[in-house]
C-alpha positions in Angstrom: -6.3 19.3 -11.0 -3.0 17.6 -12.5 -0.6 17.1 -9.9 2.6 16.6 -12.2 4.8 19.1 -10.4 7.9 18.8 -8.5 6.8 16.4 -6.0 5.7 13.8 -8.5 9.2 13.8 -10.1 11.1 13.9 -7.1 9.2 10.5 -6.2 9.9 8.9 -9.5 13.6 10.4 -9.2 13.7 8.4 -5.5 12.4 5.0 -7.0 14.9 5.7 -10.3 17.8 5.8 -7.6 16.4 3.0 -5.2 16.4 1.0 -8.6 20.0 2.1 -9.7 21.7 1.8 -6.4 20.3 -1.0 -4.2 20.9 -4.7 -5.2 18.4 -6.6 -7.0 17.4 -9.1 -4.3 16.5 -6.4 -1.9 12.8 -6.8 -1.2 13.2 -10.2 -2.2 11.0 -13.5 -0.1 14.3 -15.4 -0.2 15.3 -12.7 2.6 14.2 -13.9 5.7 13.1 -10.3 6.9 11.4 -9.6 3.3 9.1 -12.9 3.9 8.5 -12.1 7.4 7.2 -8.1 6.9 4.8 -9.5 4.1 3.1 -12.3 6.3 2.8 -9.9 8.9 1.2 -7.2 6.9 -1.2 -9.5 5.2 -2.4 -11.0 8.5 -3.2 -7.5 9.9 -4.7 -6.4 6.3 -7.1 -10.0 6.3 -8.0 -9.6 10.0 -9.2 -6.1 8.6 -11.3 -7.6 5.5 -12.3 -10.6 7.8 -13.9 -8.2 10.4 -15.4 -5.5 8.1 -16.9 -9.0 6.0 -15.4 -8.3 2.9 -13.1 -11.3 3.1 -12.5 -13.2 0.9 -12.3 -10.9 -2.4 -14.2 -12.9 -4.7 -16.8 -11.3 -7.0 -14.7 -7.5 -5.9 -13.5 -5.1 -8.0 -10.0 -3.9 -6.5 -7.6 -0.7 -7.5 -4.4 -0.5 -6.2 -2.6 3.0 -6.3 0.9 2.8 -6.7 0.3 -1.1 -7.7 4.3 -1.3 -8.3 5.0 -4.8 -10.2 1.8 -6.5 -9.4 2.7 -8.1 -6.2 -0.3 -6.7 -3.8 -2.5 -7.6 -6.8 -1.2 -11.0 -7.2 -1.7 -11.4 -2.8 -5.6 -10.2 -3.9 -5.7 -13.0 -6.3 -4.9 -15.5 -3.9 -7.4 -14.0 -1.2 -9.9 -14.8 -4.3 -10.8 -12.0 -6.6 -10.6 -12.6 -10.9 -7.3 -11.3 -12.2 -10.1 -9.4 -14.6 -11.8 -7.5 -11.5 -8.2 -6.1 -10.6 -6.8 -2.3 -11.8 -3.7 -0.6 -10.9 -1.7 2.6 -11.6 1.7 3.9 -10.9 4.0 6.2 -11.9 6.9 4.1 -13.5 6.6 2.6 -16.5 8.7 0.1 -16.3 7.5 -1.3 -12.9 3.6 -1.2 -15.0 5.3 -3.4 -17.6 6.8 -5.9 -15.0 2.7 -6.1 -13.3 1.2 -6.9 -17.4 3.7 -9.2 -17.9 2.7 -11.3 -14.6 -1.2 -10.5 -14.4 -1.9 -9.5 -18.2 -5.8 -9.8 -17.8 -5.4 -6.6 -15.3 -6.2 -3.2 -16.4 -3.1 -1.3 -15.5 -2.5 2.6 -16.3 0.8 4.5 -16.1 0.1 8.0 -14.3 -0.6 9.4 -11.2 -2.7 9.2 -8.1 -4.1 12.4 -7.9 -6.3 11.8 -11.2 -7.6 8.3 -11.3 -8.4 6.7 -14.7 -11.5 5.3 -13.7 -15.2 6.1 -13.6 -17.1 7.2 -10.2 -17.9 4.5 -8.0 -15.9 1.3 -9.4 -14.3 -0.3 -6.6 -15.8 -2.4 -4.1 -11.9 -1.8 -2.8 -9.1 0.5 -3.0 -5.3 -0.3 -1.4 -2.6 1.3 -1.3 0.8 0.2 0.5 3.4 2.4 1.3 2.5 5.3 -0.9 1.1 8.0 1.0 4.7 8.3 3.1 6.7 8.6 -0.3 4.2 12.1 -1.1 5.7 15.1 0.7 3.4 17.6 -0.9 0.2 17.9 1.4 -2.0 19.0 -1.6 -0.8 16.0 -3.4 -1.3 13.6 -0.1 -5.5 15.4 -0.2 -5.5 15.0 -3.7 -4.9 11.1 -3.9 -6.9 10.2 -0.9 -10.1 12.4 -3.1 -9.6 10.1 -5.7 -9.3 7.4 -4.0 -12.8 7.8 -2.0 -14.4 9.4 -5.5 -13.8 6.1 -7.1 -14.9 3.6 -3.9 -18.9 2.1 -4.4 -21.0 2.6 -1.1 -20.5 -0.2 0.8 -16.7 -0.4 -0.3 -13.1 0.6 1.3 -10.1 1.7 1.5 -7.6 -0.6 2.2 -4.3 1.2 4.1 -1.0 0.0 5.2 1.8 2.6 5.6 4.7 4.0 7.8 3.3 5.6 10.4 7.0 6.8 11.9 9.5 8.7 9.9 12.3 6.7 8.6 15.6 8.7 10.4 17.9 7.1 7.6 16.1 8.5 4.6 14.3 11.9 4.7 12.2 11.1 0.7 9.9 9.9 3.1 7.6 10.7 6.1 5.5 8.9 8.3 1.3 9.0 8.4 -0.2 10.0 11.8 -3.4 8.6 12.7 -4.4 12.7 13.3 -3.0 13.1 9.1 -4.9 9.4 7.9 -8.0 11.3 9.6 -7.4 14.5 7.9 -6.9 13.1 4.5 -10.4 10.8 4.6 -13.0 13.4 6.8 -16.2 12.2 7.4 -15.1 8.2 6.9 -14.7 5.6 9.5 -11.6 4.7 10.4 -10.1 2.0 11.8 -6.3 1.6 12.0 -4.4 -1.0 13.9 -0.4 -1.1 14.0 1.6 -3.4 12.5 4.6 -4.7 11.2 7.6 -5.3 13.4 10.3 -2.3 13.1 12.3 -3.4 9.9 15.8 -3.1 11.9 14.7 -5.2 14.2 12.9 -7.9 12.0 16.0 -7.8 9.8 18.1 -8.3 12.7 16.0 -11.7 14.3 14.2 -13.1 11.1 17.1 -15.0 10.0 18.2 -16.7 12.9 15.5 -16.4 15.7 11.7 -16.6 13.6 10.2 -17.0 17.0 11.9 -13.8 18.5 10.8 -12.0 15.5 7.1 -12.7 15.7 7.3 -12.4 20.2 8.5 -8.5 18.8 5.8 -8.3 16.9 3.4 -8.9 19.7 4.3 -5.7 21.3 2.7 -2.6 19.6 5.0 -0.1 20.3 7.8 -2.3 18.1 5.3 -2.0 15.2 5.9 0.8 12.4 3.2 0.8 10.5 -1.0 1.0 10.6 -3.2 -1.5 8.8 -6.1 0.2 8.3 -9.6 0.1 7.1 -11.4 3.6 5.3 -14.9 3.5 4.8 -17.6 6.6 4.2 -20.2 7.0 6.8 
């Protein structure tokens, strides 16, 4: 089924008007908070990989839904897969010509989650990061995670990282309960961990107090998001 109905545009409407309105440096490493939410959601995705032995990346194949510019791809680089084994898709075309640009051996598809591009079984991995709480449309939410499992090898998974509060300050998106993450993969095994300190509160210490930003962290009811690992039984 072709999910290109009023959900899909509304999302691509939000990220028009996130791109229109909000300044150019604003997920950008030289902000202190930017650099700290990435290091802490890598070392909760590698702990993930590292315990489920399928860290480090080399010789795996890796799709990323809603790959963005590239820069989850160019992380999986570093953790040591071939810029050849790595595939991604998202919805703006523009953001798909920023990612071929910086990894141009990648095969990467304009479209849409909910039909993959790709054959049965070709991933040893699939991510995805902050996706699922931009979809609002619980068909489309099913739909993705399908495609997503449909196109995982045995022995592969699903790489996760995503809200899993609402955001009060912005209603285009909705947080993931474990219960939903669950719902959306039956019959896998699941293991989700939180992570990420709240962004107020990490864009409140990172600049001044590193320390007190990572002490947060250490607390799990300050963290926003789950790191998780999907795999079929």
């Amino acid at each position: 089924m072709n999910y290109t109905g009023s959900d899909t545009a509304r999302i691509s409407r939000e990220y028009e008007r996130r791109a229109r309105e909000l300044p150019s440096d604003f997920y950008a490493w030289s902000r202190p908070a930017n650099l700290l939410f990435h290091q802490q959601a890598s070392r909760a995705c590698i702990r993930l990989l590292q315990r489920a032995s399928l860290f480090p990346l080399r010789g795996k194949r890796i799709a990323d839904v809603g790959c963005g510019e590239g820069t989850w791809m160019l992380e999986f680089m570093q953790w040591g897969t071939d810029p050849q084994a790595l595939c991604g898709i998202d919805l703006s075309v523009e953001r798909i010509a920023r990612a071929r640009s910086r990894i141009p051996q990648a095969d990467l598809r304009t479209g849409n989650g909910s039909e993959l591009p790709w054959p049965d079984e070709s991933f040893d991995l699939v991510s995805q990061f902050t996706v699922f709480t931009s979809i609002l449309d619980p068909e489309l939410k099913h739909a993705v995670a399908r495609e997503m499992v449909r196109v995982l090898r045995p022995g592969g998974a699903i790489l996760w990282f995503d809200f899993r509060f609402n955001n009060p300050r912005n209603d285009q998106v909705r947080g993931v309960s474990a219960r939903e993450i669950r719902s959306l993969f039956p019959g896998c095994a699941i293991k989700l961990v939180p992570a990420l300190l709240a962004p107020p509160l990490g864009r409140l210490t990172a600049g001044w107090a590193w320390p007190l930003a990572e002490l947060l962290h250490t607390l799990p009811p300050l963290r926003t998001h789950y790191a998780g690992l999907i795999r079929r039984r």
